[in-house]
BALOBA-1460 file (C-alpha; in Angstrom, 3 decimals):
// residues 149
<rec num="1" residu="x" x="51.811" y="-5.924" z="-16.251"/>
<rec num="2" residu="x" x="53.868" y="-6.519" z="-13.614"/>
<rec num="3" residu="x" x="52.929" y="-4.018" z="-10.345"/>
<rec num="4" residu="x" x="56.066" y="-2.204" z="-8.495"/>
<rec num="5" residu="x" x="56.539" y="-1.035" z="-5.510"/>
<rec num="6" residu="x" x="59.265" y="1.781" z="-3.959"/>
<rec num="7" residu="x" x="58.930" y="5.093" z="-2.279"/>
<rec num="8" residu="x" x="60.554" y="8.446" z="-1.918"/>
<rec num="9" residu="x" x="61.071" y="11.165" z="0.914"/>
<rec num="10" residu="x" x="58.683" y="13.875" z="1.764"/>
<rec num="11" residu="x" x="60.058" y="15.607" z="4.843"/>
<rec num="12" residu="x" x="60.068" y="13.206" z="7.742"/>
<rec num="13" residu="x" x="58.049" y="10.856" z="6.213"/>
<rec num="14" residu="x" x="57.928" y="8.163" z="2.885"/>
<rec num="15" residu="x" x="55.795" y="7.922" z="0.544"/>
<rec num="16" residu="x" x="55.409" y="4.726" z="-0.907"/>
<rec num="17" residu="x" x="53.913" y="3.722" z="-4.213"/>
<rec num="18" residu="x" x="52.653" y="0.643" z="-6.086"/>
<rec num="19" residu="x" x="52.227" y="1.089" z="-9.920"/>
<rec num="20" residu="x" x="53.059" y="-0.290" z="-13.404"/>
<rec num="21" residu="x" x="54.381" y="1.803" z="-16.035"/>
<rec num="22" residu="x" x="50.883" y="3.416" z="-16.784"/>
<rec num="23" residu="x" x="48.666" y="3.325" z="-13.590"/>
<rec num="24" residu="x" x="49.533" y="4.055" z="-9.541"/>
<rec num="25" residu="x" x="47.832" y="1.770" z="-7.957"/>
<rec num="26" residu="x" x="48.403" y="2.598" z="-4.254"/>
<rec num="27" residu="x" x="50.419" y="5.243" z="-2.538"/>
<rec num="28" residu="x" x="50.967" y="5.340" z="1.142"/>
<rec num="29" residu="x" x="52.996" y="7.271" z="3.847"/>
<rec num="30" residu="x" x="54.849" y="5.818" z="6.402"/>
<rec num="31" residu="x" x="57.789" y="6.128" z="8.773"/>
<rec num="32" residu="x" x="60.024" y="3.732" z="7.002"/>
<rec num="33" residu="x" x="61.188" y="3.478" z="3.435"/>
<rec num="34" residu="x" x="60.910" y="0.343" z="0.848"/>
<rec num="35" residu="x" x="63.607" y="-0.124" z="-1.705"/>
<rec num="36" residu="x" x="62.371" y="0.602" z="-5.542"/>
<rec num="37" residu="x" x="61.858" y="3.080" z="-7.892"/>
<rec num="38" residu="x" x="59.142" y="5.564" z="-7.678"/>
<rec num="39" residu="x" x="57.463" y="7.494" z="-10.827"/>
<rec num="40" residu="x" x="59.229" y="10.575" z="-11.579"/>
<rec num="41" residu="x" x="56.301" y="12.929" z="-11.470"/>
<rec num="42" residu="x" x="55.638" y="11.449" z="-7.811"/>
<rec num="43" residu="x" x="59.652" y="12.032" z="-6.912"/>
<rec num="44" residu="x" x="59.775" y="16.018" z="-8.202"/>
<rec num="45" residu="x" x="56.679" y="16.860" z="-6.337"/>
<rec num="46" residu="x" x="57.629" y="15.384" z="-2.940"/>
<rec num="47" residu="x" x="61.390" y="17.349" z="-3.356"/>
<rec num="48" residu="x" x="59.016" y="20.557" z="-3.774"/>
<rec num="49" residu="x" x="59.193" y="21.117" z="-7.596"/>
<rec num="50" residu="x" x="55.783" y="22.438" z="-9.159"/>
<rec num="51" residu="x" x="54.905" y="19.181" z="-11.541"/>
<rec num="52" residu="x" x="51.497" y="17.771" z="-11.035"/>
<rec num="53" residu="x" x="51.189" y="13.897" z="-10.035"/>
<rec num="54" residu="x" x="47.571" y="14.098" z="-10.682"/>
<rec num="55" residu="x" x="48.590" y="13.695" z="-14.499"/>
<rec num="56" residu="x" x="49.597" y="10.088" z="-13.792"/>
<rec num="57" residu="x" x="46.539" y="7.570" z="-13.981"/>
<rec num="58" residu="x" x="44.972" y="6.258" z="-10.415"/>
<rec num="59" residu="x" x="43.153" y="2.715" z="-10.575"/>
<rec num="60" residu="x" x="40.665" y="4.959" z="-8.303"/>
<rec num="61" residu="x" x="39.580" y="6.340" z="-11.179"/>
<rec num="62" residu="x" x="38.893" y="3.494" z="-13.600"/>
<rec num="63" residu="x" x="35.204" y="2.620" z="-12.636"/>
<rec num="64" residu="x" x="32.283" y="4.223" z="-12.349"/>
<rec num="65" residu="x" x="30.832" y="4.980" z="-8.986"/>
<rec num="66" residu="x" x="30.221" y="7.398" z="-6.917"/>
<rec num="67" residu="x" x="34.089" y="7.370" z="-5.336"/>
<rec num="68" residu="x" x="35.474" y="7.370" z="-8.827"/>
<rec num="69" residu="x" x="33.359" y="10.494" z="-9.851"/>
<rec num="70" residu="x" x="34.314" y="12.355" z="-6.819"/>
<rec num="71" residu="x" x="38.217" y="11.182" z="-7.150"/>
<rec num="72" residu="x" x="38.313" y="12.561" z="-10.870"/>
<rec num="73" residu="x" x="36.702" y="16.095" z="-10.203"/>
<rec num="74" residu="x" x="39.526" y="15.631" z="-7.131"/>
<rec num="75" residu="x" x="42.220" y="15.543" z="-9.673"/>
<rec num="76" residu="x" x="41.129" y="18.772" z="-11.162"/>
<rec num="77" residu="x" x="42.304" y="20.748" z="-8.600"/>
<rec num="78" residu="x" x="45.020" y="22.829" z="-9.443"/>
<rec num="79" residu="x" x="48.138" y="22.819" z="-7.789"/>
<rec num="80" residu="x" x="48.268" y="25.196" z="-4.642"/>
<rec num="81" residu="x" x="44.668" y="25.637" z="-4.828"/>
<rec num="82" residu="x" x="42.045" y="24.025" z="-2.618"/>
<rec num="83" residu="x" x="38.617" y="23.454" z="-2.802"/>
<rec num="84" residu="x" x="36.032" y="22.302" z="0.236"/>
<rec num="85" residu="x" x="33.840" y="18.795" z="0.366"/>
<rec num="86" residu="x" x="30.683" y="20.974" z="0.056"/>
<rec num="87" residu="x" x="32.229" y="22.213" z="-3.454"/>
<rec num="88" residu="x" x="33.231" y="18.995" z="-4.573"/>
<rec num="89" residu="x" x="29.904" y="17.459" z="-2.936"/>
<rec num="90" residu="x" x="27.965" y="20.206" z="-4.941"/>
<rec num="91" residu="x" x="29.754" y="19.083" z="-8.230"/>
<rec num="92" residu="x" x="29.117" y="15.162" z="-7.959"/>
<rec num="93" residu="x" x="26.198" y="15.887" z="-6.234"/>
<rec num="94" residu="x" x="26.247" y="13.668" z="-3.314"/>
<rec num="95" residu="x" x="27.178" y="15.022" z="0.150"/>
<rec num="96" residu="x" x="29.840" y="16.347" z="1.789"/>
<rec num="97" residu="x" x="29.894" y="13.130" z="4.058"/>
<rec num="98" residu="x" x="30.332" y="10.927" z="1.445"/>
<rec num="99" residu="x" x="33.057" y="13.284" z="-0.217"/>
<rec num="100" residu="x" x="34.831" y="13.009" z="3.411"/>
<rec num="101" residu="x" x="34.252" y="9.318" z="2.762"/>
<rec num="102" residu="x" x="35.801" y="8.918" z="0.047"/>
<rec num="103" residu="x" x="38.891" y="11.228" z="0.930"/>
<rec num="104" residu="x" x="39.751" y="8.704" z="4.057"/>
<rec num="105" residu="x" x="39.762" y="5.595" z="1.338"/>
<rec num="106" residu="x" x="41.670" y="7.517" z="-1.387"/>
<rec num="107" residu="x" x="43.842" y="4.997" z="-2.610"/>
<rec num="108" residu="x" x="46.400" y="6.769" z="-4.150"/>
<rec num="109" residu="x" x="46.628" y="10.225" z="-2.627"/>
<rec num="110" residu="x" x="48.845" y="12.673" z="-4.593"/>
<rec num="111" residu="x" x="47.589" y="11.351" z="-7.708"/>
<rec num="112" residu="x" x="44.195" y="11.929" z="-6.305"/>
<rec num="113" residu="x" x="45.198" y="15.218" z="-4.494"/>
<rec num="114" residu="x" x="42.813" y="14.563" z="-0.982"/>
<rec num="115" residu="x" x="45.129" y="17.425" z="0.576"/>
<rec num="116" residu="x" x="43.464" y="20.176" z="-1.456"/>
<rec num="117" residu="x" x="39.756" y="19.163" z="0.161"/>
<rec num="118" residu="x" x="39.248" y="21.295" z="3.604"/>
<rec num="119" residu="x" x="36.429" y="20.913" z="5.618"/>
<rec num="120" residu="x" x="34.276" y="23.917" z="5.934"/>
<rec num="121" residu="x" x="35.568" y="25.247" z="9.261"/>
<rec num="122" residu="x" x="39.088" y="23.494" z="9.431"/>
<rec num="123" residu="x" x="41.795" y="21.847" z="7.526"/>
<rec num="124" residu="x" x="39.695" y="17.987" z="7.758"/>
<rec num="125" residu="x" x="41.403" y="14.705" z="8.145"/>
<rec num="126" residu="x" x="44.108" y="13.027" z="6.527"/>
<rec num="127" residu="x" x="45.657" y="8.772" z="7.149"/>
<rec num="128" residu="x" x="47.925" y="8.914" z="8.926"/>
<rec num="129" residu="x" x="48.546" y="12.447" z="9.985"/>
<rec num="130" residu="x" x="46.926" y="15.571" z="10.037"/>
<rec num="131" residu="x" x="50.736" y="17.141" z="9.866"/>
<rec num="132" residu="x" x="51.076" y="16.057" z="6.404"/>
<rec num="133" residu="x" x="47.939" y="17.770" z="4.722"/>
<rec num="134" residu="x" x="49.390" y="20.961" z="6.212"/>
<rec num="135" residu="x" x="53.033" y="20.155" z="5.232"/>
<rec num="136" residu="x" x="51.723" y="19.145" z="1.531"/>
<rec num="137" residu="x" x="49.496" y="22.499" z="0.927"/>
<rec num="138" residu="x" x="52.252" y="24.973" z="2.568"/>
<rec num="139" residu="x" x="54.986" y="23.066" z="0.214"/>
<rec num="140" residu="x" x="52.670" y="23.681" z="-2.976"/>
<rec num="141" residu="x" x="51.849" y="27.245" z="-1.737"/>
<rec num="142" residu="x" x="55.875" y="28.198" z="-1.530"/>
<rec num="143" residu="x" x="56.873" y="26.176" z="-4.689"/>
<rec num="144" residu="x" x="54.512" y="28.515" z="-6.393"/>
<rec num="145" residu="x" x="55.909" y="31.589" z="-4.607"/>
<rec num="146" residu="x" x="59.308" y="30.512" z="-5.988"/>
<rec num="147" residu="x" x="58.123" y="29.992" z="-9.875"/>
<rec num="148" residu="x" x="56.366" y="33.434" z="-9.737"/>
<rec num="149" residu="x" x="59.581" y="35.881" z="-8.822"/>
């Protein structure tokens, strides 16, 4: 199948996307947009709407390694919830090192939700900007505000 490309807003920032009608195979932000379509799951979430993009399928997730096992307890987390790379570490049983590890070579972050890992003492890193880890959980937290008045 033929791989697509497009991307959608998310504040000052685009996020762009590469997929085929079953599996995202890269998602990116970046300062400028690319014309195309995006999938709809991807499109809600980034206009603040409480729909999970972790549902879609992430070519991350396909093999089996010690990335791949980390990225699909990563998928797990809810939405508006976060979890720290000593938890996830714990699960997968590996370190929290390699958890950060795999986090900076997510390939398709939002499917693979990298925003809900914190370090232990801080918010941790995210490509290309800190900024948009924070602007991603304090979206999910006040989308859920909204859905439970």
């Amino acid at each position: 199948m033929e791989i697509i490309g497009g991307s959608c807003r998310f504040g000052l920032w685009f996020v762009h996307v590469w997929w085929n009608d079953t599996t995202v195979h890269q998602v990116r932000f970046a300062t400028t947009g690319i014309p195309g379509e995006v999938p709809s799951l991807i499109r809600q979430y980034c206009a603040g709407q409480v729909v999970s993009p972790e549902k879609l399928d992430s070519v991350a997730t396909h093999e089996d390694t010690v990335y791949s096992r980390i990225y699909r307890v990563v998928q797990q987390i809810p939405y508006g919830s976060t979890t720290s790379y000593g938890e996830i570490a714990d699960i997968t049983r590996t370190s929290p090192r390699v958890v950060g590890q795999a986090m900076a070579r997510n390939p398709t972050p939002l499917v693979i939700p990298c925003h809900r890992v914190l370090a232990a003492h801080g918010i941790g890193g995210f490509s290309p900007d800190v900024a948009i880890k924070e602007s991603l959980l304090v979206m999910e937290k006040k989308a859920l505000r909204k859905v439970e008045r």
